[in-house]
C-alpha positions as CSV (number, residue, x, y, z in Angstrom):
1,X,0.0,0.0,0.0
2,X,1.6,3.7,-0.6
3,X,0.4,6.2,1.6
4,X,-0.3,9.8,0.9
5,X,-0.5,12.8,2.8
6,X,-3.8,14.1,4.3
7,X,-4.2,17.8,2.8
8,X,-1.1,19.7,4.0
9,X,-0.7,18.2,7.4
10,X,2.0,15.2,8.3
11,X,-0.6,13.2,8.2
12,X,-0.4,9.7,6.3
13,X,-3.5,7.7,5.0
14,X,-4.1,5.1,2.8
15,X,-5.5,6.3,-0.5
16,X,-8.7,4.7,0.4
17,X,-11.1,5.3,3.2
18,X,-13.7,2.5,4.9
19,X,-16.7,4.5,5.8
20,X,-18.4,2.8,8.3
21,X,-21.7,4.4,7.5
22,X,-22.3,0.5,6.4
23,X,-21.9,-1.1,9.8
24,X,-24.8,-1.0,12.3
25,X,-28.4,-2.5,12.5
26,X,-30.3,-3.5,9.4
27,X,-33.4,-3.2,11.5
28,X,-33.1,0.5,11.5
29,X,-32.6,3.5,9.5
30,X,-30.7,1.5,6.6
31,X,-31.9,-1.8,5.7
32,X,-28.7,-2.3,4.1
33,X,-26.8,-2.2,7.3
34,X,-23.8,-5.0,7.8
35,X,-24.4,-6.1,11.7
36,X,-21.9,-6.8,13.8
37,X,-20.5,-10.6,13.7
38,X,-20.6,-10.2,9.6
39,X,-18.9,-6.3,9.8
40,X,-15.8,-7.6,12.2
41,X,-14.1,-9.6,10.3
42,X,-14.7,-6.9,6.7
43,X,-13.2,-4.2,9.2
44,X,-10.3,-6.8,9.9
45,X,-9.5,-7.8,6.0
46,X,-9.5,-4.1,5.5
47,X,-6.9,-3.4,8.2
48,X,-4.6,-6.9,6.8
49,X,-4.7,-5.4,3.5
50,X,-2.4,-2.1,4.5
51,X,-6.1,0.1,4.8
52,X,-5.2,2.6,7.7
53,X,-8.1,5.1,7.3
54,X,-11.5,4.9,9.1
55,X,-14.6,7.1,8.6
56,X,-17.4,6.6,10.6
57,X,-19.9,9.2,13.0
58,X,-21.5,9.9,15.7
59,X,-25.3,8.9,14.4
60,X,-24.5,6.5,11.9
61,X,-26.9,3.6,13.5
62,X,-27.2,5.5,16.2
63,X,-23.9,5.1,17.4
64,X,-23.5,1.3,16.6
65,X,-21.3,2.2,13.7
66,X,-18.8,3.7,16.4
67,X,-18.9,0.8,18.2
68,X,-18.5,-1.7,15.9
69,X,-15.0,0.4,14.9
70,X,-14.4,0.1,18.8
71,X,-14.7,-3.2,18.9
72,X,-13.0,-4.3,15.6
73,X,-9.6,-2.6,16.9
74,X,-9.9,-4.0,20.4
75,X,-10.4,-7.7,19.1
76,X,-8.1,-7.9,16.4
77,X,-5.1,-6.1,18.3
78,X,-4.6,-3.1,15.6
79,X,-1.7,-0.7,16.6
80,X,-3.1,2.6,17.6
81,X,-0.2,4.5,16.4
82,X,-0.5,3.4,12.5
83,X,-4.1,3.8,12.2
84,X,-6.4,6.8,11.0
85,X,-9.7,7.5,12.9
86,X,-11.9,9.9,12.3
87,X,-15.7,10.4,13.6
88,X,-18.0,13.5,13.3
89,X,-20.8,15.3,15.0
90,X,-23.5,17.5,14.0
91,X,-26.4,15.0,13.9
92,X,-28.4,13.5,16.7
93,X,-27.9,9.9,18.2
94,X,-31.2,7.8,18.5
95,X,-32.3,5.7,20.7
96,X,-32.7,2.7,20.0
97,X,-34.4,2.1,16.5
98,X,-35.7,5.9,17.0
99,X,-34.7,8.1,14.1
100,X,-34.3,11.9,15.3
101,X,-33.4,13.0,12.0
102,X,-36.2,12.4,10.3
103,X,-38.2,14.8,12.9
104,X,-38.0,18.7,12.6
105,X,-36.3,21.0,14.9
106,X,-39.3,21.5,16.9
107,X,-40.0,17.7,17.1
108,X,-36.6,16.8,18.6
109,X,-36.4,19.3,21.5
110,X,-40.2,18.1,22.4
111,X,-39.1,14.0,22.2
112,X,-35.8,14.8,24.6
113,X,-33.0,15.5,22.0
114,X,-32.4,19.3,23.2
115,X,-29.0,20.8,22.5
116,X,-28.4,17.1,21.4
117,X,-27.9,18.1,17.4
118,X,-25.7,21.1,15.8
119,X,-22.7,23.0,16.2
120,X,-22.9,24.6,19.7
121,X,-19.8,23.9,22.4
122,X,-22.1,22.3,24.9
123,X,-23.1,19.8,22.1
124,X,-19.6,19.8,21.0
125,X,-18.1,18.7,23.8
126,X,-20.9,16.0,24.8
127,X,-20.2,14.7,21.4
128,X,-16.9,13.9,21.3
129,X,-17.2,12.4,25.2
130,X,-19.7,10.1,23.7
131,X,-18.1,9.0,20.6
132,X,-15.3,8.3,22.9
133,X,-17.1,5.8,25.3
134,X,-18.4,4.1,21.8
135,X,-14.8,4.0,20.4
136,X,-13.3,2.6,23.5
137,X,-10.6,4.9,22.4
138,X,-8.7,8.1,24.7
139,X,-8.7,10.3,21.5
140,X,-9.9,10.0,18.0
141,X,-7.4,11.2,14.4
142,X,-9.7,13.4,13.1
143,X,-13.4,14.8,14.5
144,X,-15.3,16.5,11.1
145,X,-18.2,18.7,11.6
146,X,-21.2,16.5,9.6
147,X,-22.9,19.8,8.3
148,X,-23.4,23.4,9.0
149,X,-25.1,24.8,11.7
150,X,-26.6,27.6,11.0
151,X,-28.1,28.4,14.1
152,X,-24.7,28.4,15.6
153,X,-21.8,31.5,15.1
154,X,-18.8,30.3,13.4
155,X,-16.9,31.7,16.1
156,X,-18.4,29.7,18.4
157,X,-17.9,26.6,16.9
158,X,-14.3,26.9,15.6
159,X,-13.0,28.1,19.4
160,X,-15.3,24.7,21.0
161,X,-13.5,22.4,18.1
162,X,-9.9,24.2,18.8
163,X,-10.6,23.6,22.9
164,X,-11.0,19.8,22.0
165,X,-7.9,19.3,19.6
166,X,-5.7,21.4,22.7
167,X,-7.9,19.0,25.0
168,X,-6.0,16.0,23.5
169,X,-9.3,14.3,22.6
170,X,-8.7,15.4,19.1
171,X,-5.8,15.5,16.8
172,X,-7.1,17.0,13.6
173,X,-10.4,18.9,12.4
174,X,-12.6,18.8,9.1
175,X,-15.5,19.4,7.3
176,X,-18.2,17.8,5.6
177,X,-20.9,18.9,2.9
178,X,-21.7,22.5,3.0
179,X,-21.0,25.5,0.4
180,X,-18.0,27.2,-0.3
181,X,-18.7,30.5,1.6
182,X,-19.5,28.5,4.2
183,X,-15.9,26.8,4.6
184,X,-14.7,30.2,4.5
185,X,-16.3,31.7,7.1
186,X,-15.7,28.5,9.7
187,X,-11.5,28.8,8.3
188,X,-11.7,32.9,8.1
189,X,-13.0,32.4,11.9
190,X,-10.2,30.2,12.6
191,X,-7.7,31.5,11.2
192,X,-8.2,35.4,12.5
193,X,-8.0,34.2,16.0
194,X,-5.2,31.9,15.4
195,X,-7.4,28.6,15.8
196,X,-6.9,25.2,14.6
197,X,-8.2,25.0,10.9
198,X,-10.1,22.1,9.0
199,X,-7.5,19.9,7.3
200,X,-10.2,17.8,4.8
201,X,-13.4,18.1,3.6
202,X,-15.4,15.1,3.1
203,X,-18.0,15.8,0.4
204,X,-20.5,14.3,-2.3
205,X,-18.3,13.7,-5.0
206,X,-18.4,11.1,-8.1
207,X,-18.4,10.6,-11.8
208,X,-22.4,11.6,-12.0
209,X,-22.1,14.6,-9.6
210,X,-18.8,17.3,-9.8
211,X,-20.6,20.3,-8.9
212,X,-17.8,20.4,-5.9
213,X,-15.2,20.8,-8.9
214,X,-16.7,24.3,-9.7
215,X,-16.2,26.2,-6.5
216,X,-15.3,23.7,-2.9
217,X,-12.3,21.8,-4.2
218,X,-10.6,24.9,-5.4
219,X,-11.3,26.5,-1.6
220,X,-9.8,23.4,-0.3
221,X,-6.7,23.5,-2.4
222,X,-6.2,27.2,-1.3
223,X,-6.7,26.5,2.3
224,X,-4.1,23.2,2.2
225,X,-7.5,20.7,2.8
226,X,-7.5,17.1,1.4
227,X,-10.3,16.1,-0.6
228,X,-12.1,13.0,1.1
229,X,-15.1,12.4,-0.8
230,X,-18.0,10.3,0.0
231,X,-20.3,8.3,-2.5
232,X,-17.0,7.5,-5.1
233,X,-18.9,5.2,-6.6
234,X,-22.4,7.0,-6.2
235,X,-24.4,4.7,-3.7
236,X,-23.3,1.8,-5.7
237,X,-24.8,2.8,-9.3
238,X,-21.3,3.2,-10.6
239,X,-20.4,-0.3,-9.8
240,X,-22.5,-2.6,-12.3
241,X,-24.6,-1.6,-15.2
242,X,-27.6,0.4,-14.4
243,X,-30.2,-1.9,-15.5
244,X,-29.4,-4.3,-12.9
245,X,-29.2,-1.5,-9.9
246,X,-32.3,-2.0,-9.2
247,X,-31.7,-6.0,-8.4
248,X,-29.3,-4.9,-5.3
249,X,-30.9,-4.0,-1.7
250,X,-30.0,0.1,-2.4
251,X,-31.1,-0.1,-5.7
252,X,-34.4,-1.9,-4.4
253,X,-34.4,0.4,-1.3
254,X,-34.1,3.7,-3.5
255,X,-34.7,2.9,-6.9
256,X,-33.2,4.5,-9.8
257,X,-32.4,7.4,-8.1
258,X,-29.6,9.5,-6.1
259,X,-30.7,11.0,-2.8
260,X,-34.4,11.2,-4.2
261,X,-33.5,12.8,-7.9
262,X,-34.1,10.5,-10.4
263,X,-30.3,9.2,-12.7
264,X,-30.5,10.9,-15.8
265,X,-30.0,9.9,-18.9
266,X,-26.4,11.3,-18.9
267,X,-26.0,9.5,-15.7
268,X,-26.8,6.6,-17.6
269,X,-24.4,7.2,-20.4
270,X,-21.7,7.6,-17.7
271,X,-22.8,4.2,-16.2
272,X,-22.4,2.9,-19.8
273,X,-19.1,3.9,-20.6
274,X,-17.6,3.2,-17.3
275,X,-18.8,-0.5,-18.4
276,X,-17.5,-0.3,-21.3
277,X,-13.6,0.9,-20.0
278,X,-14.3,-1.9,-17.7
279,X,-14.9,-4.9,-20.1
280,X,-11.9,-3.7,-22.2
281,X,-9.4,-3.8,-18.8
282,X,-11.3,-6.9,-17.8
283,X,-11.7,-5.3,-14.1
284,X,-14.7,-4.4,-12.6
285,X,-16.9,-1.5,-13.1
286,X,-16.1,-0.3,-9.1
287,X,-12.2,-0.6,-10.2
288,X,-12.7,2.2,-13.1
289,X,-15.5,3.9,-11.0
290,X,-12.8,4.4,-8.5
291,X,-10.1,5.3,-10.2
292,X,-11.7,7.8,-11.8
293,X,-11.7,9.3,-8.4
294,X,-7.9,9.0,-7.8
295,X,-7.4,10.2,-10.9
296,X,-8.4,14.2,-9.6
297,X,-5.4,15.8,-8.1
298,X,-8.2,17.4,-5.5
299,X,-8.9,13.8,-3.6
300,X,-6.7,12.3,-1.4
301,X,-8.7,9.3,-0.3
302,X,-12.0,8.4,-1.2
303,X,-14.9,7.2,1.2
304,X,-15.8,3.5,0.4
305,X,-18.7,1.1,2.2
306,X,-17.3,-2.3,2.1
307,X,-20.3,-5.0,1.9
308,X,-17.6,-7.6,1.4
309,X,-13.9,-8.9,1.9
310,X,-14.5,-8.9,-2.5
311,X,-15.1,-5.0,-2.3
312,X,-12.3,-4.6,-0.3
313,X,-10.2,-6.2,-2.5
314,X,-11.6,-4.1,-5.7
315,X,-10.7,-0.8,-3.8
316,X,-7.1,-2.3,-3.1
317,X,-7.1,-2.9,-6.7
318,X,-8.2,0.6,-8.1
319,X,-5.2,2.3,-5.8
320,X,-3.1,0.3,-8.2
321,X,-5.3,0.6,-11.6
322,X,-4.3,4.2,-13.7
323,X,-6.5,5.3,-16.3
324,X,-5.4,6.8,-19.4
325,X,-5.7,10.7,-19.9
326,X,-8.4,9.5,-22.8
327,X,-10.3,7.4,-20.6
328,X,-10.8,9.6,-17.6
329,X,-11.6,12.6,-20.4
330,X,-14.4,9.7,-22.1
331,X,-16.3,10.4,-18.4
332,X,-15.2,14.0,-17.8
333,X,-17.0,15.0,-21.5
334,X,-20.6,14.1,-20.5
335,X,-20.5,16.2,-18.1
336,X,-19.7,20.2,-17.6
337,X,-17.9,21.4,-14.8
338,X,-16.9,25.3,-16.4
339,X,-17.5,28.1,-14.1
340,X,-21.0,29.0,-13.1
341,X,-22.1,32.4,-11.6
342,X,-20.5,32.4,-7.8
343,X,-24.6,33.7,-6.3
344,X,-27.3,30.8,-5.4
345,X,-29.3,30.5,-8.3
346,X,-33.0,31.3,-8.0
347,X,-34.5,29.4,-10.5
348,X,-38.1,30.6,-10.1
349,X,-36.8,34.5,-10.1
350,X,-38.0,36.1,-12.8
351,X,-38.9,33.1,-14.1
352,X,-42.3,34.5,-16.6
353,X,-40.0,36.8,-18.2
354,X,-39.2,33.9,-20.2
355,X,-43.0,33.7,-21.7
356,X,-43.0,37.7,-22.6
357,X,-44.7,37.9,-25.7
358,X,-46.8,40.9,-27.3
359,X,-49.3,38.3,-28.7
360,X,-50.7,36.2,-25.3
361,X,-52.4,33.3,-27.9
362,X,-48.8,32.4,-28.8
363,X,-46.9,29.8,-27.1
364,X,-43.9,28.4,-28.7
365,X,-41.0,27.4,-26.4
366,X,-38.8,30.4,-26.0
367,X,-35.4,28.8,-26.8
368,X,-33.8,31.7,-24.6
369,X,-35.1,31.1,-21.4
370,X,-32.8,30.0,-18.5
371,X,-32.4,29.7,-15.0
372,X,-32.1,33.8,-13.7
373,X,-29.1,33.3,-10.8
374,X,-30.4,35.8,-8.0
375,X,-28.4,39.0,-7.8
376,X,-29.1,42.0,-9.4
377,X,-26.3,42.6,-12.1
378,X,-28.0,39.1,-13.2
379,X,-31.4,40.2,-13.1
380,X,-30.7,43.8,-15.0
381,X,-29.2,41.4,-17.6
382,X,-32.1,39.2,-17.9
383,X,-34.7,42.5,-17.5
384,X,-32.5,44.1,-20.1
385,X,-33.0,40.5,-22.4
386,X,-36.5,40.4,-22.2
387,X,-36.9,43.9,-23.5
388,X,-34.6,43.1,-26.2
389,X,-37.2,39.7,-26.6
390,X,-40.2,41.2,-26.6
391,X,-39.1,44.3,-29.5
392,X,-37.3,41.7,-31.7
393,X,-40.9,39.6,-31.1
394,X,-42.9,42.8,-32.5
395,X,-40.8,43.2,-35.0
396,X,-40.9,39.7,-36.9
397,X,-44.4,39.5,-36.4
398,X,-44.8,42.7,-38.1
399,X,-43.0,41.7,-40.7
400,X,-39.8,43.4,-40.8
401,X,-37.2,45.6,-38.7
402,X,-37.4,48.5,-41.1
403,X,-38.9,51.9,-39.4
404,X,-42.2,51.7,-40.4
405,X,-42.8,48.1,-38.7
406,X,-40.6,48.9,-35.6
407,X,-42.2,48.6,-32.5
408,X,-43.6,52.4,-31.3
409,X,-41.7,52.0,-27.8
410,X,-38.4,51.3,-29.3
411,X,-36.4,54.0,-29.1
412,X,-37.4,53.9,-24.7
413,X,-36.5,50.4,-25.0
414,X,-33.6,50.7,-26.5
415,X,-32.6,53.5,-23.7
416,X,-34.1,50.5,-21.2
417,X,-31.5,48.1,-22.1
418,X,-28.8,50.3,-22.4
419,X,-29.5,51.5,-18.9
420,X,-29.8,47.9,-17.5
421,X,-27.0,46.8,-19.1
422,X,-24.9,49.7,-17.8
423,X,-26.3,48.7,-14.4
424,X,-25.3,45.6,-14.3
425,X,-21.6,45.5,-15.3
426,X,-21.3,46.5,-11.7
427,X,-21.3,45.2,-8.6
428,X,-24.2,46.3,-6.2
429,X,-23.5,49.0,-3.6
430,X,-24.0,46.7,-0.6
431,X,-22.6,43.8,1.4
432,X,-25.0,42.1,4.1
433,X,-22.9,42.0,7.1
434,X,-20.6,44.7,6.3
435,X,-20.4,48.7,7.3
436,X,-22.4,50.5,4.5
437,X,-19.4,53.1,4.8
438,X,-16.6,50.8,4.2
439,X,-18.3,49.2,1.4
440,X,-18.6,53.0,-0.2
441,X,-14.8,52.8,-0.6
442,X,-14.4,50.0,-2.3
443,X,-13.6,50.4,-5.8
444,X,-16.2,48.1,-8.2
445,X,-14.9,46.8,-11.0
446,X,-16.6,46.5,-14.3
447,X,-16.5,43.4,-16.3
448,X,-15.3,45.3,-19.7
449,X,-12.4,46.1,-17.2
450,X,-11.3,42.8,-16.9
451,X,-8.9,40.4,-18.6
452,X,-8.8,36.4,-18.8
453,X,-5.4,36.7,-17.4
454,X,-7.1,37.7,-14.2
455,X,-8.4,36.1,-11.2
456,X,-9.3,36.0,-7.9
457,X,-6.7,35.3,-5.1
458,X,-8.7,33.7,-3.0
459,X,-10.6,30.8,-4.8
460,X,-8.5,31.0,-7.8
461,X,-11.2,31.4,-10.7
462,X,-11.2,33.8,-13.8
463,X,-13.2,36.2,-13.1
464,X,-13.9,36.2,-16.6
465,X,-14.7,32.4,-16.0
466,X,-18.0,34.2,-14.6
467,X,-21.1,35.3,-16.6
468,X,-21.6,38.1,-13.8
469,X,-18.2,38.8,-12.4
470,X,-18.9,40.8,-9.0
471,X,-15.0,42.2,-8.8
472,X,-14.1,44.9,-6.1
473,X,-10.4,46.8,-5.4
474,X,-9.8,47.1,-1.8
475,X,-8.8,50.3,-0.5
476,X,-5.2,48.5,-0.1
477,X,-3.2,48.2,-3.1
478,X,-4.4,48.8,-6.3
479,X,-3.8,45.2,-8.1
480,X,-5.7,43.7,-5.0
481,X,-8.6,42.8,-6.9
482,X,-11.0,39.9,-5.6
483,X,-14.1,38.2,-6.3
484,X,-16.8,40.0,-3.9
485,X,-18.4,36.7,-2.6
486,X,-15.0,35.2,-1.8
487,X,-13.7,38.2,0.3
488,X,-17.2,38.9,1.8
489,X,-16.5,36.0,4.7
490,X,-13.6,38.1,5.8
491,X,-14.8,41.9,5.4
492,X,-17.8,40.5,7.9
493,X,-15.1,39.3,10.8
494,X,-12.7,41.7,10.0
495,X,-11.9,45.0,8.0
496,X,-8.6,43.9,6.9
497,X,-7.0,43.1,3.6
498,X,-7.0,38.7,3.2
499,X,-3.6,38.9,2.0
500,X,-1.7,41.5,3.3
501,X,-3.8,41.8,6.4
502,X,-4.0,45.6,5.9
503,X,-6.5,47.2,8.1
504,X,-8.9,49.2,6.6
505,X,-11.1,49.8,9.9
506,X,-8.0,51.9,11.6
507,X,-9.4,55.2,10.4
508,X,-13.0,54.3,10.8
509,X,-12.3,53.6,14.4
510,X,-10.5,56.5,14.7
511,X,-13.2,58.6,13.4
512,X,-15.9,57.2,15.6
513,X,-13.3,57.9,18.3
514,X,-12.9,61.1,18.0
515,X,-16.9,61.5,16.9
516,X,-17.3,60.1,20.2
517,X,-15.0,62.5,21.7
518,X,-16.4,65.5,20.6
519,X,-20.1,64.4,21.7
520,X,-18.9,64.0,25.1
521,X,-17.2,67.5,25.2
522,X,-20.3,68.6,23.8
523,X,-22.6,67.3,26.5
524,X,-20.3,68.4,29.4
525,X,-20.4,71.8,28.1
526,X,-23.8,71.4,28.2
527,X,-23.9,70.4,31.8
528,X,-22.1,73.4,32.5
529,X,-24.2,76.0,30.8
530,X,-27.1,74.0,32.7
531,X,-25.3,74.3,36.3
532,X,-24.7,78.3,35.5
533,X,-28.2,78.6,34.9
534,X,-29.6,77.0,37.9
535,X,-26.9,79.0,39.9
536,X,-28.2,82.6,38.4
537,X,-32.0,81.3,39.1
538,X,-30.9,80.1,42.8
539,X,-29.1,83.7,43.2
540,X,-32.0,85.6,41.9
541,X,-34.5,83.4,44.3
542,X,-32.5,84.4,46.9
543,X,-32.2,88.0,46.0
544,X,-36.0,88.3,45.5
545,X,-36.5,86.8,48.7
């Protein structure tokens, strides 16, 4: 087996990872579940075959998952010192065959699982204590938060998680499935107050869904974070042709779909042609499904369920298995990972502009319509579109775009769309979170400004890359030029320059200092002009009498 190193740490791991999400009780939330007596001696032929790196959680089978782990190292007599484990917390542990997560927010505090769930310290601290007793183990490798809280301050979560690593009950921190922003703002957090920083992230990540290859992975590779992805071979669908999915006890349980959305038939052609690398190598499909995976220079180790001492074998076998440039581009090409706008997407937003039409009785597909991403240089464009839609519209069905057929409006829509156009080569005015005054003095930067040579510092992507580019200059230097959504995590926690750590906040402070100042001079002089007075009325009072 040759090792690797986790992310940018000292860390060494096996290029695969056994998630234990597979081990517990088939009675409960998975059907699939591997129970104990059958899951021991999988865990075992894993650990014989040079596999050092152990993924499990807190409420994977309501802690039975943990357990099983515990138990496997006790029995078999596994060195400590050469193996990888890591846990995570977020979720709630059941209680027996009770399933917590399938009950809103509301319905766990009222059925006794208060401050049992999220992000907090209190739950933080609990957690680890717990997944401790169910390890059998005095500290665990690596302790990942399972999701994002966001009921919880980052700040408040990233000082708890750096208390347990200095605590000794943790080595090493990471994350799991959330957005990009949100990864900055937990390591922004960290890293302003000097705190321990996430080291992996283990996210959904396969040859039918690379939507992480668009905006996380390149946030990981900037922050040093190994790429640990779980689902390599997408629940299974990956690892025999997709017809007979639906003969296996996932494929049964779920059908012919991927955490409830139905495989496409893309996904399908993806299936195919993994099948057909497969049969040409003579390997299995889970072989090429796999080291597909390796092949990306963002994972590290990949998160496998092992049903069977055979699957174990196969995953030994894909660390050793390369695929040819031409191969792994035969799966890349079906589907597109180019750079999308950086916003959430709103696809309802504006979503009848697409049906404009000066004639209501017509209804032929409008070939232009498209998902309207939610910010407003974005929606000026697609405002400014429809405009452009509805006099082009006028003007065929009038037979012509000479003068006398022109639509009678045009020359105020044509001032319309210049106008929205104009307005939305910029960024907007405001960032939530941040002072209104600072954000006057940054310096937005229009898209005709830019060049492809250009990008941001932060998450590395052409600006250009993006339909709606929202650039800004800090007030710092002027070739400091950064993507606003990337630097918006840090301007919240801190008015300082990311890379140079200038602060920009100085002279605001300053400014409110002395604002301050002169307010209180002000009201003492009052209180002084206030004394004289009641003195001359006292001294007149007393004259009178």
């Amino acid at each position: 087996m040759k090792y690797v190193q986790l992310g940018s740490t000292g860390l060494r791991v096996s290029p695969i990872a056994v998630g234990c999400m597979s081990f517990g009780n088939p009675k409960g939330r998975f059907p699939w579940a591997i129970p104990e007596e059958d899951a021991l001696p999988i865990l075992d032929h894993c650990y014989q075959s040079g596999i050092n790196f152990f993924d499990t959680a807190n409420a994977y089978s309501n802690g039975q998952s943990e357990e099983i782990l515990g138990k496997a190292i006790k029995k078999y007599k596994w060195r400590r010192e050469n193996i990888v484990i890591a846990t995570k917390l977020w979720a709630p542990v059941g209680r027996g065959l009770e399933d917590p997560l399938a009950m809103s927010e509301d319905e766990r505090d009222q059925n006794g699982y208060i401050n049992q769930y999220g992000l907090s310290r209190k739950h933080i601290f609990d957690s680890i204590d717990a997944s401790l007793e169910r390890l059998g183990l005095p500290y665990v490798d690596l302790l990942q938060i399972h999701r994002f809280d966001p009921n919880t301050s980052a700040k408040e979560t990233m000082e708890a998680l750096h208390d347990v690593v200095k605590s000794g009950k943790v080595r090493y921190i990471g994350a799991s499935s959330m957005r990009a922003h949100q990864l900055l703002e937990y390591q922004y957090t960290a890293r302003m107050n000097g705190w321990t920083e996430f080291i992996s992230m283990q996210n959904l990540h396969n040859a039918v869904y690379r939507e992480e290859e668009r905006e996380m992975y390149p946030a990981c590779q900037k922050f040093g974070m190994a790429g640990i992805p779980w689902s390599p071979v997408s629940m299974g669908f990956l690892t025999r042709p997709w017809k007979s999915f639906l003969t296996t006890t996932r494929g049964n349980t779920q059908g012919l779909t991927f955490l409830g959305r139905p495989y496409t038939e893309v996904d399908k052609a993806i299936n195919e042609k993994i099948e057909d690398i497969a049969k040409k190598h003579g390997v299995s499909m889970a072989v090429i499904a796999i080291a597909w995976s390796l092949s990306k220079p963002f994972i590290t180790a990949p998160i496998l369920g092992m049903s069977k001492k055979e699957r174990v074998d196969e995953a030994i076998q894909a660390t050793e298995f390369k695929l040819s440039a031409e191969e792994v581009k035969s799966i890349d090409d079906f589907t597109n990972t180019q750079s999308r706008p950086r916003r959430p997407d709103l696809s309802t937003f504006f979503a009848t502009l697409s049906e404009i039409t000066p004639n209501p009785s017509e209804t032929r597909t409008r070939e232009h319509a498209v998902p309207v991403p939610g910010d407003v240089s974005a929606a000026f464009r697609s405002l400014a579109e429809a405009f452009d839609f509805m006099r082009r519209e006028h003007d065929i069905g009038s037979g012509g775009d000479t003068g006398e057929h022109q639509h009678p409006d045009a020359a105020l829509i044509d001032q319309m769309i210049e106008t929205l156009l104009q307005g939305a080569d910029m960024p907007p005015r405001e960032v939530e979170g941040v002072d209104e005054e600072f954000c006057d003095t940054l310096d937005r930067i229009p898209r005709a400004s830019l060049n492809s040579s250009q990008s941001c510092p932060i998450c590395s992507n052409p600006f250009l890359d993006d339909p709606y580019p929202l650039v800004v200059r800090l007030p710092c230097h002027a070739t400091h030029l950064f993507d606003l959504e990337c630097v918006r995590p840090w301007l919240r926690l801190r008015g300082t320059c990311p890379l140079d750590r200038t602060d920009f906040g100085k002279k605001q402070r300053e400014k409110e200092a002395e604002r301050r100042k002169e307010a209180e001079k002000r009201r003492a002089a009052l209180e002084a002009d206030d004394d004289e007075d009641w003195d001359g009325m006292a001294l007149a009072m007393y004259i009178s009498i």
